[in-house]
C-alpha positions as CSV (number, residue, x, y, z in Angstrom):
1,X,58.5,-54.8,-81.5
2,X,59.9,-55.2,-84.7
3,X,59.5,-52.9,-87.5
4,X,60.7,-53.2,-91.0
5,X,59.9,-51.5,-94.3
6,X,57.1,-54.6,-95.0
7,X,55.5,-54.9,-91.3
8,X,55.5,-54.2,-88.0
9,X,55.3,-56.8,-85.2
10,X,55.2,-57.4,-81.8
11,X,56.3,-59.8,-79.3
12,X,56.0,-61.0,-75.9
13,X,58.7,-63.3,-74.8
14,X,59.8,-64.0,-77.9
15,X,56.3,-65.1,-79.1
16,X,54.8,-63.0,-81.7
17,X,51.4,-62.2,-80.7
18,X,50.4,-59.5,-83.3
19,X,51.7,-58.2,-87.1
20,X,50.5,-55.4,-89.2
21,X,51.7,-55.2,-92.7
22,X,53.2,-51.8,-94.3
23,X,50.6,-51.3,-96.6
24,X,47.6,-51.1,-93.1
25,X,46.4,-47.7,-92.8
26,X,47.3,-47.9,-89.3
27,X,51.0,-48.2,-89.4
28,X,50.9,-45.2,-92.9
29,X,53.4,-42.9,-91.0
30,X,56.3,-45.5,-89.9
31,X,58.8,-44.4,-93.1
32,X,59.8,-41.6,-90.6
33,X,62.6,-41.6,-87.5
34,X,60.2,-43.0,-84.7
35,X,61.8,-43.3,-81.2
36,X,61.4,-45.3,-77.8
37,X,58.3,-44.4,-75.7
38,X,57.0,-46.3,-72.5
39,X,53.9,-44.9,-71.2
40,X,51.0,-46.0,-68.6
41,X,47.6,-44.7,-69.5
42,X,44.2,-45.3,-69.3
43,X,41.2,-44.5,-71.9
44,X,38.6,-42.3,-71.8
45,X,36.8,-44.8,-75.0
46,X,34.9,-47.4,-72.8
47,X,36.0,-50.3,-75.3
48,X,39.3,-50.5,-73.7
49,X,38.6,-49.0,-69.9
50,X,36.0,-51.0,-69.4
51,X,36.4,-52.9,-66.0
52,X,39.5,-50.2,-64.7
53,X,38.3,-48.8,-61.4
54,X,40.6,-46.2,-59.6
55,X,39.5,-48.0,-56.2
56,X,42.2,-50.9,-57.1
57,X,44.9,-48.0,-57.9
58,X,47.9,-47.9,-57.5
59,X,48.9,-50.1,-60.8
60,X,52.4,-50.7,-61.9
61,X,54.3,-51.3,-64.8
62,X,58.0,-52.7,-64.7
63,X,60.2,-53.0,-67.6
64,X,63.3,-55.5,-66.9
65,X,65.1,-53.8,-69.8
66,X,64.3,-52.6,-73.0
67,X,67.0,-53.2,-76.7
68,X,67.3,-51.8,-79.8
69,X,68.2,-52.8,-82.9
70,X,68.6,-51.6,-86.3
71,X,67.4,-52.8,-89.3
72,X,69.7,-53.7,-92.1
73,X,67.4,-53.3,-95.6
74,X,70.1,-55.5,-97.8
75,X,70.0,-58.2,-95.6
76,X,66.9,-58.0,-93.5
77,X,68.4,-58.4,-90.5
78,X,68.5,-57.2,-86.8
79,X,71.7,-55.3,-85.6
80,X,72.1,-54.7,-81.8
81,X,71.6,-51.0,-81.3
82,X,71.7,-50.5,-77.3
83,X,70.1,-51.7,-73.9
84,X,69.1,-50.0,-70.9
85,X,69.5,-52.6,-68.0
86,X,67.7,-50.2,-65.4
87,X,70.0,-49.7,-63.1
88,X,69.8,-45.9,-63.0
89,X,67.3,-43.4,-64.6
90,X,69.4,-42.3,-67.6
91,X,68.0,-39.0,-68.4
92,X,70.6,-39.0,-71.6
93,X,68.5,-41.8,-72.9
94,X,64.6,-41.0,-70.9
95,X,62.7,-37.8,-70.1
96,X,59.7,-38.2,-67.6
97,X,56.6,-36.0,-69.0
98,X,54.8,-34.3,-65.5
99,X,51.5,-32.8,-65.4
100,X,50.9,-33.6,-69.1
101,X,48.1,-35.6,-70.7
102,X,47.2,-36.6,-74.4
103,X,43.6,-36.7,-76.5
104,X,41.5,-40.2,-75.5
105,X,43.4,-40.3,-72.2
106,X,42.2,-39.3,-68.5
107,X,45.7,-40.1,-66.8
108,X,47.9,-37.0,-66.1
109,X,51.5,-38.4,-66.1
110,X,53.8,-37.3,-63.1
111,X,57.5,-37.3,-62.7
112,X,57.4,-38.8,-59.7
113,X,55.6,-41.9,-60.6
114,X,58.5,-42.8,-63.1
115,X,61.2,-44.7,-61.3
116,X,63.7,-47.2,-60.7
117,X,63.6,-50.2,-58.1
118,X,65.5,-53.0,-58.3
119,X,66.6,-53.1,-61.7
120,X,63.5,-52.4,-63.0
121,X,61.9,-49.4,-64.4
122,X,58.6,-48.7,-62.8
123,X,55.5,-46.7,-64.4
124,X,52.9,-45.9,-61.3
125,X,49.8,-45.3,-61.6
126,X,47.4,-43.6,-58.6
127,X,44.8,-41.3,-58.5
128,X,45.7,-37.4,-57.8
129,X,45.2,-36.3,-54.4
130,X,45.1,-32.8,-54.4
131,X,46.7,-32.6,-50.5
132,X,49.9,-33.5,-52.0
133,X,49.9,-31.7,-55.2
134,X,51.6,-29.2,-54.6
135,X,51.3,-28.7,-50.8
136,X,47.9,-27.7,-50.9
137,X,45.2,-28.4,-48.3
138,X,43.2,-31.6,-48.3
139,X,39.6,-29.8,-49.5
140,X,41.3,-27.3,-51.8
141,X,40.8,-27.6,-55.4
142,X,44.0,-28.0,-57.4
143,X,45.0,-25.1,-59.0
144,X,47.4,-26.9,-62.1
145,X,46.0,-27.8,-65.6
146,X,47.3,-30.8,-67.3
147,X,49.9,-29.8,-70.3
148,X,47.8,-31.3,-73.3
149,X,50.2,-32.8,-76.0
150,X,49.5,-33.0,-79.6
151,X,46.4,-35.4,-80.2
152,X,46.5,-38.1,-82.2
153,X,45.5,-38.6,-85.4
154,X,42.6,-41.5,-84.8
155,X,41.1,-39.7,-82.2
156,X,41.0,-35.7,-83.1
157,X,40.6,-36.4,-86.9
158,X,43.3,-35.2,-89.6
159,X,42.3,-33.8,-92.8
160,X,40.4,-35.5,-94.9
161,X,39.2,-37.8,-92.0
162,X,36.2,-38.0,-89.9
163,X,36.7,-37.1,-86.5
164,X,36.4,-40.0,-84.4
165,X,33.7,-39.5,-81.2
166,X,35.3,-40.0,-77.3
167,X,34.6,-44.0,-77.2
168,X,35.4,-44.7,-80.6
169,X,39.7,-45.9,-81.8
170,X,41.1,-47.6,-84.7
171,X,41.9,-51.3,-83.3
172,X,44.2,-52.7,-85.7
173,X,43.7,-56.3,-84.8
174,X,39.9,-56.3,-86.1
175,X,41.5,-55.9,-89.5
Protein backbone atom coordinates (compact mmCIF):
# COMPACT_ATOMS: atom_id res chain seq x y z
CA UNK A 1 0.00 0.00 0.00
CA UNK A 2 1.22 3.27 -0.70
CA UNK A 3 -0.12 6.37 0.75
CA UNK A 4 0.82 9.81 0.08
CA UNK A 5 -0.78 13.22 0.77
CA UNK A 6 -2.56 12.99 -3.08
CA UNK A 7 -3.62 9.03 -3.05
CA UNK A 8 -3.55 5.98 -1.68
CA UNK A 9 -2.71 2.72 -3.62
CA UNK A 10 -2.32 -0.69 -3.50
CA UNK A 11 -0.33 -3.31 -4.85
CA UNK A 12 0.08 -6.96 -5.34
CA UNK A 13 3.54 -8.02 -6.48
CA UNK A 14 4.44 -4.93 -7.48
CA UNK A 15 1.41 -4.42 -9.80
CA UNK A 16 -0.90 -1.83 -8.75
CA UNK A 17 -4.32 -3.12 -8.84
CA UNK A 18 -6.29 -0.31 -7.11
CA UNK A 19 -5.86 3.83 -6.29
CA UNK A 20 -8.03 6.14 -4.50
CA UNK A 21 -7.30 9.81 -4.70
CA UNK A 22 -7.07 12.21 -1.44
CA UNK A 23 -9.85 14.09 -2.23
CA UNK A 24 -12.46 10.32 -2.10
CA UNK A 25 -14.65 10.46 0.79
CA UNK A 26 -13.40 7.12 1.59
CA UNK A 27 -9.86 7.72 2.34
CA UNK A 28 -11.17 11.63 4.39
CA UNK A 29 -9.34 10.50 7.61
CA UNK A 30 -5.69 9.45 6.25
CA UNK A 31 -3.97 13.16 7.28
CA UNK A 32 -3.64 11.30 10.74
CA UNK A 33 -0.73 8.75 12.26
CA UNK A 34 -2.34 5.43 10.82
CA UNK A 35 -0.34 2.19 11.77
CA UNK A 36 0.22 -1.53 10.53
CA UNK A 37 -2.81 -3.85 10.87
CA UNK A 38 -3.17 -7.53 9.39
CA UNK A 39 -6.46 -8.99 10.06
CA UNK A 40 -8.63 -12.14 8.73
CA UNK A 41 -12.30 -11.60 8.80
CA UNK A 42 -15.31 -12.38 7.33
CA UNK A 43 -18.65 -10.20 6.67
CA UNK A 44 -21.81 -10.30 8.01
CA UNK A 45 -23.04 -7.87 4.50
CA UNK A 46 -23.79 -10.76 2.04
CA UNK A 47 -22.06 -8.69 -0.95
CA UNK A 48 -18.71 -9.74 0.17
CA UNK A 49 -19.50 -13.24 2.17
CA UNK A 50 -21.30 -14.51 -0.38
CA UNK A 51 -20.02 -18.13 -1.26
CA UNK A 52 -17.86 -18.37 2.39
CA UNK A 53 -19.06 -21.54 4.11
CA UNK A 54 -17.56 -22.54 7.49
CA UNK A 55 -17.76 -26.29 6.29
CA UNK A 56 -14.41 -25.49 4.13
CA UNK A 57 -12.76 -23.80 7.43
CA UNK A 58 -9.93 -23.76 8.43
CA UNK A 59 -8.65 -20.80 6.03
CA UNK A 60 -5.20 -19.25 6.23
CA UNK A 61 -3.53 -16.29 5.62
CA UNK A 62 0.44 -16.02 5.35
CA UNK A 63 2.38 -12.95 5.08
CA UNK A 64 6.10 -13.66 3.80
CA UNK A 65 7.06 -10.21 5.24
CA UNK A 66 5.67 -7.00 5.53
CA UNK A 67 8.01 -3.08 4.94
CA UNK A 68 7.59 0.16 5.71
CA UNK A 69 8.47 3.21 4.30
CA UNK A 70 8.18 6.73 4.90
CA UNK A 71 7.09 9.30 2.76
CA UNK A 72 9.30 12.24 1.99
CA UNK A 73 6.74 15.33 0.92
CA UNK A 74 9.70 17.49 -0.78
CA UNK A 75 10.66 14.82 -2.85
CA UNK A 76 7.93 12.37 -3.16
CA UNK A 77 9.78 9.60 -2.48
CA UNK A 78 9.80 6.19 -0.53
CA UNK A 79 12.34 5.88 2.42
CA UNK A 80 12.88 2.39 3.85
CA UNK A 81 11.34 2.40 7.33
CA UNK A 82 11.58 -1.32 8.71
CA UNK A 83 10.73 -5.10 7.77
CA UNK A 84 9.57 -7.86 9.71
CA UNK A 85 11.00 -11.13 8.03
CA UNK A 86 8.81 -13.44 10.37
CA UNK A 87 11.03 -15.26 11.98
CA UNK A 88 9.66 -14.78 15.46
CA UNK A 89 6.33 -13.16 16.77
CA UNK A 90 7.77 -9.68 17.71
CA UNK A 91 5.31 -8.52 20.21
CA UNK A 92 7.51 -5.08 20.28
CA UNK A 93 6.30 -4.59 16.86
CA UNK A 94 2.55 -6.98 16.90
CA UNK A 95 -0.18 -7.53 19.46
CA UNK A 96 -2.67 -10.44 18.82
CA UNK A 97 -6.49 -9.15 19.62
CA UNK A 98 -8.32 -12.53 21.50
CA UNK A 99 -11.93 -12.88 21.92
CA UNK A 100 -12.57 -9.54 20.24
CA UNK A 101 -14.80 -8.75 17.22
CA UNK A 102 -15.66 -5.48 15.22
CA UNK A 103 -19.19 -3.98 13.69
CA UNK A 104 -20.00 -5.84 10.04
CA UNK A 105 -17.86 -8.82 11.22
CA UNK A 106 -19.00 -12.44 12.57
CA UNK A 107 -15.31 -13.67 13.17
CA UNK A 108 -14.13 -13.52 16.81
CA UNK A 109 -10.30 -13.18 16.55
CA UNK A 110 -8.17 -15.56 18.87
CA UNK A 111 -4.61 -15.43 19.99
CA UNK A 112 -3.92 -18.62 19.28
CA UNK A 113 -4.80 -18.52 15.60
CA UNK A 114 -2.03 -15.77 15.11
CA UNK A 115 1.29 -17.52 14.48
CA UNK A 116 4.56 -18.17 13.00
CA UNK A 117 5.55 -21.16 10.71
CA UNK A 118 8.23 -21.19 8.62
CA UNK A 119 9.03 -17.74 8.06
CA UNK A 120 5.72 -16.82 7.54
CA UNK A 121 3.20 -15.21 9.64
CA UNK A 122 -0.05 -17.14 9.71
CA UNK A 123 -3.76 -15.68 10.34
CA UNK A 124 -6.12 -18.97 10.98
CA UNK A 125 -9.31 -19.04 10.64
CA UNK A 126 -11.81 -22.00 12.13
CA UNK A 127 -15.01 -22.12 13.58
CA UNK A 128 -15.28 -21.94 17.64
CA UNK A 129 -15.79 -25.15 19.24
CA UNK A 130 -16.98 -24.59 22.41
CA UNK A 131 -15.20 -28.08 23.94
CA UNK A 132 -12.04 -26.25 23.68
CA UNK A 133 -12.88 -22.91 24.73
CA UNK A 134 -11.93 -22.76 27.66
CA UNK A 135 -12.08 -26.42 28.80
CA UNK A 136 -15.60 -26.61 28.73
CA UNK A 137 -17.74 -29.67 27.89
CA UNK A 138 -18.63 -30.62 24.30
CA UNK A 139 -22.69 -29.64 24.70
CA UNK A 140 -22.02 -26.67 27.03
CA UNK A 141 -22.71 -23.32 25.83
CA UNK A 142 -19.84 -20.96 25.99
CA UNK A 143 -19.87 -18.72 28.62
CA UNK A 144 -17.32 -15.73 27.02
CA UNK A 145 -18.74 -12.70 24.99
CA UNK A 146 -16.71 -11.31 22.23
CA UNK A 147 -14.84 -7.88 23.24
CA UNK A 148 -16.67 -5.52 20.63
CA UNK A 149 -14.16 -2.77 19.37
CA UNK A 150 -15.01 0.63 18.15
CA UNK A 151 -17.32 0.28 14.95
CA UNK A 152 -16.54 1.72 11.98
CA UNK A 153 -17.69 4.69 10.59
CA UNK A 154 -19.39 3.16 7.15
CA UNK A 155 -21.16 0.65 8.93
CA UNK A 156 -22.56 2.23 12.44
CA UNK A 157 -23.06 5.79 10.86
CA UNK A 158 -21.20 8.99 12.24
CA UNK A 159 -22.80 12.17 12.54
CA UNK A 160 -24.27 13.70 9.99
CA UNK A 161 -24.41 10.26 8.08
CA UNK A 162 -27.07 7.72 7.49
CA UNK A 163 -26.52 4.66 9.26
CA UNK A 164 -25.68 2.09 6.83
CA UNK A 165 -28.09 -1.34 7.20
CA UNK A 166 -26.11 -4.97 8.04
CA UNK A 167 -25.52 -5.87 4.17
CA UNK A 168 -24.84 -2.56 3.03
CA UNK A 169 -20.54 -1.05 2.84
CA UNK A 170 -18.96 1.71 1.00
CA UNK A 171 -16.88 -0.14 -1.85
CA UNK A 172 -14.46 2.25 -3.02
CA UNK A 173 -13.76 0.71 -6.36
CA UNK A 174 -17.46 1.39 -7.75
CA UNK A 175 -16.41 4.97 -7.61
Amino acid sequence: MAWTPEFISWSIDNKEVRRIKSDDPSVKLTNKSQSVMMNFWTPTFDSWGRGLDAQDMPWYVMYDYVETYTYDSDKKTFDFNWRDNFNTFDTNRWHKSDNTTFDANSTTFRAEQAYISEGNLVLKMEPDHPELVHGLHRFDLPAIEPVRTEPTPHHAGTKGEKSMTEDEHFDVAAE
